[in-house]
C-alpha positions in Angstrom: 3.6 42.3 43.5 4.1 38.6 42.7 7.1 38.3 39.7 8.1 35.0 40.7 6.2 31.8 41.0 8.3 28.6 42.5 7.0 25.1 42.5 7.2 22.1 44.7 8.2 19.1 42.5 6.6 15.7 43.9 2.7 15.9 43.2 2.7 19.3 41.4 4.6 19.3 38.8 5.6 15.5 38.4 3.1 12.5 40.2 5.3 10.7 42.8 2.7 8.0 43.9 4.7 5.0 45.7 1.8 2.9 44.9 1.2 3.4 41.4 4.7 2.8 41.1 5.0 -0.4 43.0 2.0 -1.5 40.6 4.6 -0.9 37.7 6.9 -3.5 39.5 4.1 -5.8 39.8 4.0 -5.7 43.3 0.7 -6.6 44.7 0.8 -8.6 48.0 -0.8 -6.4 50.7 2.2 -7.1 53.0 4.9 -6.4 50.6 3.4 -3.2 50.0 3.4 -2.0 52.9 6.7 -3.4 53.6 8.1 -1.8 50.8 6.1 1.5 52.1 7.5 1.2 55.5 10.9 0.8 54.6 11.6 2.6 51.1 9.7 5.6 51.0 8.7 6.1 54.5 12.2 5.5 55.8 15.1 7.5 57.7 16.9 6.5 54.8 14.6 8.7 52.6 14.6 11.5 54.5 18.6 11.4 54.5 18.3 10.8 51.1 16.3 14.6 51.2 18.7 16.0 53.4 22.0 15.4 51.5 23.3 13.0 54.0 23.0 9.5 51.7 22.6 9.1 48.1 20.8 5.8 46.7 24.2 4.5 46.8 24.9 4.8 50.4 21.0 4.5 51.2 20.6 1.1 49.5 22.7 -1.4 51.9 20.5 -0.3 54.6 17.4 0.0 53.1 18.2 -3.9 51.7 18.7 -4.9 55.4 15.9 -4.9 56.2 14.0 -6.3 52.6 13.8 -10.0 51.7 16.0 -11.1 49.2 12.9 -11.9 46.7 11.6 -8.0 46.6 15.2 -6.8 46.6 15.9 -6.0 42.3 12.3 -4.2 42.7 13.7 -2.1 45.6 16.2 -1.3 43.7 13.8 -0.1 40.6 12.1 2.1 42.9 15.1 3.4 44.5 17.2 4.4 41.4 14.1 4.7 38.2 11.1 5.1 39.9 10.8 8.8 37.8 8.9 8.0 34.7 9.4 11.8 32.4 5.6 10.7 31.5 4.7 11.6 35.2 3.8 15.7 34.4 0.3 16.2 36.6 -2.1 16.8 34.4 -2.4 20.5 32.6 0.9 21.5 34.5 3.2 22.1 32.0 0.6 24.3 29.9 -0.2 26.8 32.5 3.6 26.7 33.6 4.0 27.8 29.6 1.6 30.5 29.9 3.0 32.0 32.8 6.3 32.3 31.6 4.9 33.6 28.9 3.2 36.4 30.5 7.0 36.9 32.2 6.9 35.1 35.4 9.9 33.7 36.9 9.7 30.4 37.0 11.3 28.4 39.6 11.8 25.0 41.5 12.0 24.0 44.9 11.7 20.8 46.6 12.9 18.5 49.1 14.1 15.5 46.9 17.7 13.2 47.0 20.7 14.0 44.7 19.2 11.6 41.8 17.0 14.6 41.1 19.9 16.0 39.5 19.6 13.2 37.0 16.1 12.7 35.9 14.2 16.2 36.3 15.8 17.0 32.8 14.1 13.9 31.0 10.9 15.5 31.9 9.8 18.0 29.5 8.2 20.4 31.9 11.9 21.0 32.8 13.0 23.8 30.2 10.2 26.0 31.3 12.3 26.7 34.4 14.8 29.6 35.6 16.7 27.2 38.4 15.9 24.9 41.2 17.0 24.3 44.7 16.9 21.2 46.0 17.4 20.2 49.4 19.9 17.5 49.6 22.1 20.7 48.4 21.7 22.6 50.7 21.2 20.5 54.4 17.7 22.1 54.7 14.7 20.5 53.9 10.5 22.2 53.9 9.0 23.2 56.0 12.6 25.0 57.6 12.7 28.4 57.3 16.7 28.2 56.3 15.4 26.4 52.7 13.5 29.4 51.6 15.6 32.2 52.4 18.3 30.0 51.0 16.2 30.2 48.2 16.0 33.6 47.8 19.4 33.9 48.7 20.7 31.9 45.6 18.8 33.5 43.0 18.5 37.0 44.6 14.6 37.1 44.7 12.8 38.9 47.2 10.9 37.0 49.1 7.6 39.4 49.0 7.6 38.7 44.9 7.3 35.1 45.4 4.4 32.8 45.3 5.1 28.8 46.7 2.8 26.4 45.4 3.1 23.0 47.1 0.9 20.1 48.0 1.8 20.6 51.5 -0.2 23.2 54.0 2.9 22.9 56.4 5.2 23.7 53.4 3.1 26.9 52.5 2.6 28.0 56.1 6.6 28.3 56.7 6.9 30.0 52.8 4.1 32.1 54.4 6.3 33.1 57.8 9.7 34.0 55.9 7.6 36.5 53.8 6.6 34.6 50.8 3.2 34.4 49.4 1.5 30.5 49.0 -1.1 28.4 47.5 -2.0 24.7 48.9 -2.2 22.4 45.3 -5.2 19.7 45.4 -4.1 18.0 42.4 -5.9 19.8 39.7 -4.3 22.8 37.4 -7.6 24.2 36.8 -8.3 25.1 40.3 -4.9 26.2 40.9 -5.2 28.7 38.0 -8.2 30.1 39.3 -6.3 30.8 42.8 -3.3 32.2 40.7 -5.9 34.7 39.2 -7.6 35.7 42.5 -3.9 36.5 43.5 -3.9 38.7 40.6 -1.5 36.8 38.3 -1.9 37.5 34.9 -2.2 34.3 32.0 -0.8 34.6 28.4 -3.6 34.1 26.0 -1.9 31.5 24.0 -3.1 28.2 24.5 -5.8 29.2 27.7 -7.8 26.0 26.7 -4.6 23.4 27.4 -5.1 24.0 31.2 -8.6 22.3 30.8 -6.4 18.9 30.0 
């Protein structure tokens, strides 16, 4: 029986689209772009970022190495600030209510850098949830098996009562092999509720409509 239903941050419960937020900076050049997508947020850097080995601190000399000086305070933006706590995906936060209502656990795990720390509390969506792990904590990142029974570990869950929702097949597959149940996330709540309910998880009534957002 599912009692525990843990989310994937970055496009599931918040949007993380580099290129919507380069269009905040006002970046529009086809070459920056993909400079800026090539070296930011596709970088080793990144991933080290992830993993726990930088922070934006350490991450930023090198990342500007290789960055012209005229892009480098927008870098910088979307190094440190590029969270924005109006970000929630669409009807996320009201069936994350309902399900706590109806006495879910309600939990957090992602691979994300030690900033995360920082901003996931600006975002409302926040208070709806029991803990997070997050991987620059803990050397592990998805898909590793290590990250999810370090999960489980931490909050002493058993791995058969939870239920991974990510935006990542990999992500769910390896949830899948340590024992965990999973659902893939396309980008829309309303079809993610309906997979919740053919896994049997049961909705509060209050406020069914708000998922329809």
């Amino acid at each position: 029986m599912i009692r525990n239903v843990v989310f994937d941050m970055g496009n599931v419960v918040i949007r993380f689209d580099p290129f919507l937020f380069m269009d905040r900076e006002g970046i529009t050049k086809p070459e920056d772009r993909k400079l800026i997508m090539n070296e930011l947020f596709q970088s080793v850097e990144w991933a080290q970022m992830d993993s726990g080995v930088l922070t934006e601190e350490t991450a930023e000399p090198l990342v500007f190495s290789r960055i012209p000086v005229h892009l480098r305070n927008s870098v910088h933006r979307l190094l440190f600030f590029w969270s924005n706590p109006e970000d929630i995906f669409p009807g996320m936060e009201s069936l994350i209510q309902r399900l706590k209502n109806a006495g879910y656990g309600i939990w957090l795990l992602s691979n994300a850098s030690k900033a995360q720390h920082l901003y996931w509390p600006a975002y409302t969506v926040s208070r709806l949830f029991d803990g997070k792990l997050i991987s620059c904590d803990t050397g592990y990142v998805k898909p590793m098996h290590e990250i999810y029974r370090a999960f489980t570990d931490k909050f002493s869950l058993n791995s058969e009562e939870c239920l991974f929702i990510d935006d990542s097949a990999v992500n769910i597959a390896s949830a899948i092999a340590c024992g965990w149940e999973g659902i893939v996330f396309h980008g829309s709540s309303v079809e993610l509720e309906q997979k919740l309910r053919e896994k049997h998880l049961n909705f509060s009534r209050e406020s069914q409509n708000d998922a329809l957002v």
